[in-house]
Each structure stands twice: as C-alpha cells, then as structure tokens.
C-alpha positions in Angstrom: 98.5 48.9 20.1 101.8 48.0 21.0 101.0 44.8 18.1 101.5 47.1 15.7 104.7 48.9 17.1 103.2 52.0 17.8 101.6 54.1 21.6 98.6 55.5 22.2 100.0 58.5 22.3 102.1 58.5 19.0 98.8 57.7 17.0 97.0 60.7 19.1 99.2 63.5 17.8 99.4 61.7 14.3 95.6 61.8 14.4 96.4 65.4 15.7 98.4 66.5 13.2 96.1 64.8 10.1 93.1 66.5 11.0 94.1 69.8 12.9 97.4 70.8 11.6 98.4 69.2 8.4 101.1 68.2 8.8 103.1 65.5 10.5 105.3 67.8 13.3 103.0 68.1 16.3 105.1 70.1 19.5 105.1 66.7 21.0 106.7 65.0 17.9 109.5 68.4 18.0 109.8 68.4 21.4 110.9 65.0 21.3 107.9 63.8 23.9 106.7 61.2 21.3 107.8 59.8 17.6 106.6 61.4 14.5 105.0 58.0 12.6 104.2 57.5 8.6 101.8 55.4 7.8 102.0 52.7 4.8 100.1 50.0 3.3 102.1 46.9 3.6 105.0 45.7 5.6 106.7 49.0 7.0 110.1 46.8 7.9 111.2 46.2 4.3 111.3 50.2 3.8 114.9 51.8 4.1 114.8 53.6 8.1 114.6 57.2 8.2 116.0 59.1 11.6 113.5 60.3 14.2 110.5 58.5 12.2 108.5 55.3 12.9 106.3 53.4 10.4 103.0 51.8 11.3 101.1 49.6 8.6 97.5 51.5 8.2 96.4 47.4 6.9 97.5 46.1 10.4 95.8 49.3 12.2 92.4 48.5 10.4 92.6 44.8 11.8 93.5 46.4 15.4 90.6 48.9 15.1 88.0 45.9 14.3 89.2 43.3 17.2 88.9 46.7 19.4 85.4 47.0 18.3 84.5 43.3 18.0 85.7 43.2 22.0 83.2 46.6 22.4 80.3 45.4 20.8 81.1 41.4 22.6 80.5 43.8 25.7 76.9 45.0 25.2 76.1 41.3 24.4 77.2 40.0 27.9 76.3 43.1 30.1 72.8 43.7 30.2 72.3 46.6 32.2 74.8 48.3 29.8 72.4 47.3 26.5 70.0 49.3 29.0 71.7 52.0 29.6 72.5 52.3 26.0 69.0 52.0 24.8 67.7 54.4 27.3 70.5 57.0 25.8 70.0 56.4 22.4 66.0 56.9 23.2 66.3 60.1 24.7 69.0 61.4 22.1 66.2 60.9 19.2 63.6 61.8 21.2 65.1 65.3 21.8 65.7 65.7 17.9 62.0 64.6 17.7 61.0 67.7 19.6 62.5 70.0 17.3 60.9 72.3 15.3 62.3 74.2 12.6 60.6 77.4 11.1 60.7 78.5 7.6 59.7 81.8 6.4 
C-alpha cells in the first residue's frame, strides 16, 4: 500500500481501533510503534499537517483494495488446481450447512 502513503501495519491498528475500540489511539499508535492515520475523501496533501497524524485518502484505498482483488480473482483464472481446491471447499462448506437440522418446538 505504500501508493497510497500508508503500511500494512498502520491500516491494521486503524482497522483495529474502528471496529474494536473506537477510537483512533491503539497501544501501538501511543507507544509510538506505528502512526495514528485519518482517513478523508479527496486529496489528504492540501489539508493543513497535524503532529503525530498521517492522512490516507479512503477514494485511493478503494482503488487499491479492487486492483488487490482484480490480481486475486486473475489468480483462480490462471491456476487450475486452485479453482479446484476452491470448488471442493466451497462444496463441502454448503454441504455441511445442508446437513443441518434445526428443531422447533
């Protein structure tokens, strides 16, 4: 992701914080360990700077997201014996939820 400006990491413990904690201060982002990032929608260079904070456009991370899925889905077209394996997952995963049986009183 580094297209974007931002690690791996960083957007882990922002996901982190998002969903688990609600807020944006994760102990990695205190600790110093990684940079506490805001998101925005549009160019995050023409906003003033803020200390200890780095922007990341959520537009730009969309785009990122769908070439990393494009390349993913590219994969299963070229590799055969992974469409297999795939297939023979997916089968069994809705073949167990076949076999369940639910009881009503």
């Amino acid at each position: 992701m580094a297209s974007i400006g931002i690690s791996e990491d960083e957007l882990w413990e922002f996901r982190n914080s998002v969903v688990h904690m609600s807020n944006l201060s994760s102990r990695k982002v205190l600790s110093g360990k990684v940079d506490r990032l805001e998101m925005c929608i549009g160019d995050p260079k023409i906003l003033p700077p803020r200390n200890g904070v780095k922007r990341f456009s959520f537009t730009e991370l969309l785009h990122v997201i769908a070439d990393g899925v494009a390349l993913w889905a590219q994969s299963y077209d070229t590799d055969t014996e992974k469409r297999m394996t795939f297939v023979e997952r997916y089968d069994l995963s809705i073949s167990d939820s076949r076999m369940l049986t639910v009881r009503t009183h």
